[in-house]
Phi, psi and omega in degrees: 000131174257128163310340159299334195289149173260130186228101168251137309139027222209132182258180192194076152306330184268022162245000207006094160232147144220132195240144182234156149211140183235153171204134189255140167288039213204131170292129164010268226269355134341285189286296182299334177275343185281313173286354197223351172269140164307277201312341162269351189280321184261020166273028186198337204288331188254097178346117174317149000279065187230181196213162169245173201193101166293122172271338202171138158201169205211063200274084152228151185329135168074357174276192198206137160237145182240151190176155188231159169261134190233136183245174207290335203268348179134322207278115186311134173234116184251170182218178186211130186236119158253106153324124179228350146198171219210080165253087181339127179052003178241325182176170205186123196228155169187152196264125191237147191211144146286153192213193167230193167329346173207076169063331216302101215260147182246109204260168009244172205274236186199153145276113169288067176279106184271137205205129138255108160229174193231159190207091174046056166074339166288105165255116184270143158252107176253112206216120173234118182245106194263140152223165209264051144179157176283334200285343184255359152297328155292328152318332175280327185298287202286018154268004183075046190302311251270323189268325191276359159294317189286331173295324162345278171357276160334292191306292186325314183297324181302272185333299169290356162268307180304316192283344207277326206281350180282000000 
């Protein structure tokens, strides 16, 4: 693991933005199957001790994924991601909403910009989450994004070093 990697970080309440760059010790289509597949989004996405729990995905213009966030005790916090574009391996928007069991979505929601470029074996992550209100960019906040985006993370460096060394 290097340590050296750039980890940014910045909420932009009067724009409710939030902007990450991110950069993995991991070659492009790593790192791109890690963001965009089920079975790796739910080894890494949800801060320990929670766990992700995919129902469904469809990564394509207009597919969708539903998934709950789970806590040790049982209880599901789910969402729904709507693809709205598809550049393989450069980049990836979505419309993202909290929902309830059954897809029934609680707006409004958030924008999703995914920016993947590579550098000598460095693959950056550029992630702009624009919402469509301050009260739910705060919602996100006291729901704890802030720490449990960053831990994500951590699991994600984990994981992509175990996937690197196979």
């Amino acid at each position: 693991m290097k340590n050296d990697l750039l980890f940014d970080f910045t909420l932009d309440k009067p724009s409710k933005t939030v902007l990450i760059t991110r950069e993995f010790a991991a070659e492009l289509p790593l790192v791109w199957d890690a963001f965009t597949k089920a079975e790796l989004l739910d080894q890494w996405v949800a801060p320990k001790p929670w766990s992700a729990r995919t129902k469904h995905m469809n990564f394509e213009v207009g597919g969708r994924r539903f998934y709950a966030m789970v806590s040790p005790e049982g209880q599901e916090r789910w969402s729904v991601q709507e693809f709205t574009s598809i550049s393989p391996k450069t980049n990836f928007k979505m419309y993202n909403t909290f929902s309830d069991e059954n897809e029934n979505r609680q707006l409004p929601g958030s924008e999703w910009d995914y920016n993947f470029s590579e550098q000598n074996g460095i693959t950056k992550v550029k992630i702009t989450i624009v919402n469509e209100s301050l009260e739910r960019l705060e919602k996100m906040i006291e729901m704890g994004f802030t720490e449990g985006f960053k831990m994500s993370i951590d699991n994600l460096e984990k994981l992509l070093e175990t996937l690197s060394q196979k």
